[in-house]
C-alpha positions as a LaTeX table, in Angstrom:
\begin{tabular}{lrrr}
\hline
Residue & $x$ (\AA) & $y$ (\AA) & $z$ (\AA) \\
\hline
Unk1 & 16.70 & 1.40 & $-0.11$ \\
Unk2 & 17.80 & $-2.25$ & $-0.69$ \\
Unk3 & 16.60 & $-5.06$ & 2.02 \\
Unk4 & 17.19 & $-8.25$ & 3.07 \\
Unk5 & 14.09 & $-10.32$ & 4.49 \\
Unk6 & 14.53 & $-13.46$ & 6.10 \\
Unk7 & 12.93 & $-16.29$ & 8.21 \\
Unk8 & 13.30 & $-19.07$ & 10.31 \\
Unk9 & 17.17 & $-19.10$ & 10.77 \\
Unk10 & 16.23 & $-21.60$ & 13.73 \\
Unk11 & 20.04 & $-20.94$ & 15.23 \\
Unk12 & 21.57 & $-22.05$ & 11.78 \\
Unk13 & 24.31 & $-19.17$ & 11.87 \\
Unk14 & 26.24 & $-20.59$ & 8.59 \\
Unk15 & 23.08 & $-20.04$ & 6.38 \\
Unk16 & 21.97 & $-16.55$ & 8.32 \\
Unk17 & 25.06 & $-15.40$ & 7.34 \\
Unk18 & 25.56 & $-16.44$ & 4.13 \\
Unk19 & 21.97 & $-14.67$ & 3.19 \\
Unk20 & 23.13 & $-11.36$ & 4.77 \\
Unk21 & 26.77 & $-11.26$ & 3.61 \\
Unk22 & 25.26 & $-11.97$ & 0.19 \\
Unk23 & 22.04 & $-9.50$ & 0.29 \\
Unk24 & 25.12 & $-6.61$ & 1.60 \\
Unk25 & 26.79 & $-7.50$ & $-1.28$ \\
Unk26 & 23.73 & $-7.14$ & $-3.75$ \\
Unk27 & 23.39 & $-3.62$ & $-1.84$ \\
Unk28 & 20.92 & $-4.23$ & 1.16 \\
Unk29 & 21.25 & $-1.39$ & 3.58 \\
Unk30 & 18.88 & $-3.73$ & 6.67 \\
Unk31 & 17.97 & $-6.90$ & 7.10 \\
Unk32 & 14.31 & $-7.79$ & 8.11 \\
Unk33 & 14.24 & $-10.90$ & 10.55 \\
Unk34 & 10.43 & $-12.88$ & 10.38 \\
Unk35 & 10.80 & $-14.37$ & 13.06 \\
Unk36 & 12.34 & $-18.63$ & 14.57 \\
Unk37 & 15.74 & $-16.80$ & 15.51 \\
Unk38 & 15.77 & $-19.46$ & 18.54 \\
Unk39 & 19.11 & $-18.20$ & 20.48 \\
Unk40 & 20.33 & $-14.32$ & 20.27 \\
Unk41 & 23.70 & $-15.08$ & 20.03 \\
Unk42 & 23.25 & $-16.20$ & 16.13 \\
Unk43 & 21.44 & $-13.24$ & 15.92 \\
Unk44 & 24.38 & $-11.18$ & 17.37 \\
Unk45 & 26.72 & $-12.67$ & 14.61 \\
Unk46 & 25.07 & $-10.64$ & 12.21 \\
Unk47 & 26.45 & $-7.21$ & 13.88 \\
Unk48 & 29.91 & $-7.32$ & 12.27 \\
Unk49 & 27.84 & $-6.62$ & 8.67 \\
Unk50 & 26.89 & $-3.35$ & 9.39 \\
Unk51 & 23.35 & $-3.30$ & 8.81 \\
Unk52 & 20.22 & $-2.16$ & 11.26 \\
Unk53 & 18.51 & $-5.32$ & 11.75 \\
Unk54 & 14.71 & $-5.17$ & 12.11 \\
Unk55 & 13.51 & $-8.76$ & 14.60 \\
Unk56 & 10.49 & $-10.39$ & 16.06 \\
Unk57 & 10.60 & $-14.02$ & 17.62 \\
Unk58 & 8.05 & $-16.36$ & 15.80 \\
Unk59 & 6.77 & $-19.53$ & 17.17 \\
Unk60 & 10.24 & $-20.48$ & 18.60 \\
Unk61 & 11.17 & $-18.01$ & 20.95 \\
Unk62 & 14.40 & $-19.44$ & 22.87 \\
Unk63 & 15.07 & $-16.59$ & 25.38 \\
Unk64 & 12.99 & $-13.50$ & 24.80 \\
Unk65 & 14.94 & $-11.98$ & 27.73 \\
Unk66 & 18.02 & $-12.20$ & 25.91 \\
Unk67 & 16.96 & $-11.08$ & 22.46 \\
Unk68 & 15.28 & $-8.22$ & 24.24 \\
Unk69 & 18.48 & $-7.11$ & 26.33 \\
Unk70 & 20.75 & $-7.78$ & 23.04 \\
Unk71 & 18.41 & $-4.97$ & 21.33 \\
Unk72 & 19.33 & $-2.54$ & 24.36 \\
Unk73 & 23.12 & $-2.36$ & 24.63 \\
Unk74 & 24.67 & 0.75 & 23.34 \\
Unk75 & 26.23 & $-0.37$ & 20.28 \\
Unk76 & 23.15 & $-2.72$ & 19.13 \\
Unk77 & 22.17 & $-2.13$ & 15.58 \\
Unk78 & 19.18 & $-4.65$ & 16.65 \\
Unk79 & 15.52 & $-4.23$ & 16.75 \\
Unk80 & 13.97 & $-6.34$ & 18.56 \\
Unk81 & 10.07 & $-6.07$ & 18.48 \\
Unk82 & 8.62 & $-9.40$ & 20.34 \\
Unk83 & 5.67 & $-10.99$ & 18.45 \\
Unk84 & 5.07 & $-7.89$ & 15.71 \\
Unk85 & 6.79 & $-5.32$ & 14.28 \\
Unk86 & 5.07 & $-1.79$ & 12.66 \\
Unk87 & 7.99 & 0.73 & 11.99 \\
Unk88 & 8.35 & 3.12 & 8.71 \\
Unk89 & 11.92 & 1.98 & 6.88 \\
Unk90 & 12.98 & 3.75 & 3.30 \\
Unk91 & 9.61 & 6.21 & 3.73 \\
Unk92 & 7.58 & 2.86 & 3.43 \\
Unk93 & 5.36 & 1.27 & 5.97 \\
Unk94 & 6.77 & $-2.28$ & 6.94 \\
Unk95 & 4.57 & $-4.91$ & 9.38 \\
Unk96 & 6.65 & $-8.17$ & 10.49 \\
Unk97 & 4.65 & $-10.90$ & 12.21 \\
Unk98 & 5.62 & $-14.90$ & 12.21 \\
Unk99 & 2.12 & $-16.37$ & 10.71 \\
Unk100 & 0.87 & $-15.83$ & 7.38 \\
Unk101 & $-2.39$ & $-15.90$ & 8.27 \\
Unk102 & $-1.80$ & $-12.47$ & 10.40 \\
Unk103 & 0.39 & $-11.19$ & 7.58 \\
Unk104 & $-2.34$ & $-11.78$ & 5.33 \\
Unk105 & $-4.65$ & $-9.88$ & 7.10 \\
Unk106 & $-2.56$ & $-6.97$ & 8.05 \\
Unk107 & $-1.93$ & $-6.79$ & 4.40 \\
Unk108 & $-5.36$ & $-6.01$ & 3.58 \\
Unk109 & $-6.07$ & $-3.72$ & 6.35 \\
Unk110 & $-4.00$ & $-1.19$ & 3.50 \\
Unk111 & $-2.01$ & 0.58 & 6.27 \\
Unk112 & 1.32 & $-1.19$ & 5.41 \\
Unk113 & 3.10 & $-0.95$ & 1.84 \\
Unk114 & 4.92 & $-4.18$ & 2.83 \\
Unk115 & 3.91 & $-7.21$ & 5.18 \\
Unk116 & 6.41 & $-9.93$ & 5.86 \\
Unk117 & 5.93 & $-13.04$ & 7.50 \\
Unk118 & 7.59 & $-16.54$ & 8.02 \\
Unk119 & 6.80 & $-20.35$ & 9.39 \\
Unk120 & 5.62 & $-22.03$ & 6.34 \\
Unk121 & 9.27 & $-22.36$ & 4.96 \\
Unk122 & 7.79 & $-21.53$ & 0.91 \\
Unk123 & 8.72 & $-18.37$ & $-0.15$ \\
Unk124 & 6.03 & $-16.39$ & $-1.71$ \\
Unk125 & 5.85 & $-13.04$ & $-3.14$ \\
Unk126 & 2.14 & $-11.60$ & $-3.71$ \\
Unk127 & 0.69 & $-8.37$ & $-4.40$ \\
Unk128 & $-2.60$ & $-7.96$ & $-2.52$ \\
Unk129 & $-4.79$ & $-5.68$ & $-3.16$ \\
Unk130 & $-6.25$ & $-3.92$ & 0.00 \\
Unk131 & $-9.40$ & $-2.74$ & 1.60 \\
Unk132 & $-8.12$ & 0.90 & 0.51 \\
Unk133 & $-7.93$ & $-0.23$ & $-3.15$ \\
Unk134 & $-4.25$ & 0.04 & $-3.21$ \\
Unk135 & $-1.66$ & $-2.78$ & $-3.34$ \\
Unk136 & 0.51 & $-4.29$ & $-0.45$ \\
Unk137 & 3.09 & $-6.53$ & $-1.08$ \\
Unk138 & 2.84 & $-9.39$ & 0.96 \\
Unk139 & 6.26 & $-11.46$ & 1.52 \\
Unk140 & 7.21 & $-14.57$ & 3.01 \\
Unk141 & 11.00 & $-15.21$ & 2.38 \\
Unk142 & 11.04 & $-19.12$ & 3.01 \\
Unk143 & 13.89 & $-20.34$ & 5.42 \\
Unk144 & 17.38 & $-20.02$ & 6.44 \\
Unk145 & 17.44 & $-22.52$ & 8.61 \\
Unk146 & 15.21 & $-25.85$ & 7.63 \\
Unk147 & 17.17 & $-28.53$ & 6.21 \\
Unk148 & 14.13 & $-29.90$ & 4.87 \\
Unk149 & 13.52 & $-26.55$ & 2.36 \\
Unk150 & 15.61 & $-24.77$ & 0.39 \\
Unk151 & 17.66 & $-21.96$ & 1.80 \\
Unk152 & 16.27 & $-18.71$ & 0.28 \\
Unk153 & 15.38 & $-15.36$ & 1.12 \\
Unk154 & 14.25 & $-12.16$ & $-0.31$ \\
Unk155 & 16.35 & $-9.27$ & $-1.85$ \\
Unk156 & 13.58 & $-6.13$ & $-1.31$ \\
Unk157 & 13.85 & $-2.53$ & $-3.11$ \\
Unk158 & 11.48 & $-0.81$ & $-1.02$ \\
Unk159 & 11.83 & 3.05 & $-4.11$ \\
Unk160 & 10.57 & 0.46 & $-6.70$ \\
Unk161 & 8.74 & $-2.36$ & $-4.46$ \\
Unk162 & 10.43 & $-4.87$ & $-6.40$ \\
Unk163 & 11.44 & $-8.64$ & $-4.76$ \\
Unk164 & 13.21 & $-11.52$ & $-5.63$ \\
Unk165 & 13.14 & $-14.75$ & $-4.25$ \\
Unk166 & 17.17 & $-15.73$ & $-4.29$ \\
Unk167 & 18.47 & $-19.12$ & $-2.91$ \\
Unk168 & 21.10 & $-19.18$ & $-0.16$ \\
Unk169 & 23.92 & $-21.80$ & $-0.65$ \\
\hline
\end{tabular}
């Protein structure tokens, strides 16, 4: 199963889009949010893609209410979590949470196969290796919505645990 993980969209809805239309091109079959959505409604324009969408809030919440009720109507295909996220996607465990520094940790409790985070804006791609002795992949897709960073997120395969860094434009 082919992902899309992305961060920090901070309510730039040209850029979120462009990063999902192109990751549902490439295949991606759900799109994990990190987190700095701001306002619901850009979340909402990613509904007409198709694909389940997995969201916490990050550092800049805008109105929890409303990401929370947008998760609840009938037709939602969105997940909205609040601060962190633990849910079992594509028989893999998957942790979201905003801060690396929580990411980072989760990653080497060894419970997860896959820990994503956001805020820094850097994309980074590591391969921890856990208290259990096994590896978890520890991601941090960069930004969608900084105009100060490049526009990137990741393209995940979560039957090969393989990611790629790819630039939104």
């Amino acid at each position: 199963m082919k992902i899309c993980i992305l961060s920090d969209s901070h309510d730039n809805a040209l850029l979120l889009c462009a990063a999902v239309a192109d990751a549902k091109q490439r295949g991606a079959q759900a799109v994990l949010h990190c987190g700095d959505i701001v306002a619901s409604n850009v979340l909402q324009k990613l509904q007409p893609y198709g694909l389940f969408i997995h969201a916490i809030h990050g550092n800049n919440t805008g109105d929890i209410h409303k990401l929370s009720k947008l998760s609840q109507t009938s037709n939602s295909l969105i997940r909205y979590y609040g601060q962190d996220a633990g849910f079992t996607l594509g028989k893999r465990e998957i942790f979201l949470v905003h801060y690396q520094h929580y990411a980072q940790g989760m990653a080497l409790t060894g419970d997860y196969d896959l820990v994503c985070c956001g805020h820094t804006h850097y994309a980074l791609i590591e391969n921890l290796t856990n208290i259990k002795g096994t590896q978890t992949v520890l991601c941090n897709p960069g930004t969608v919505g900084d105009p100060g960073a490049p526009a990137t997120y990741v393209l995940g395969d979560l039957e090969t645990m393989t990611f790629d860094i790819l630039p939104v434009s």
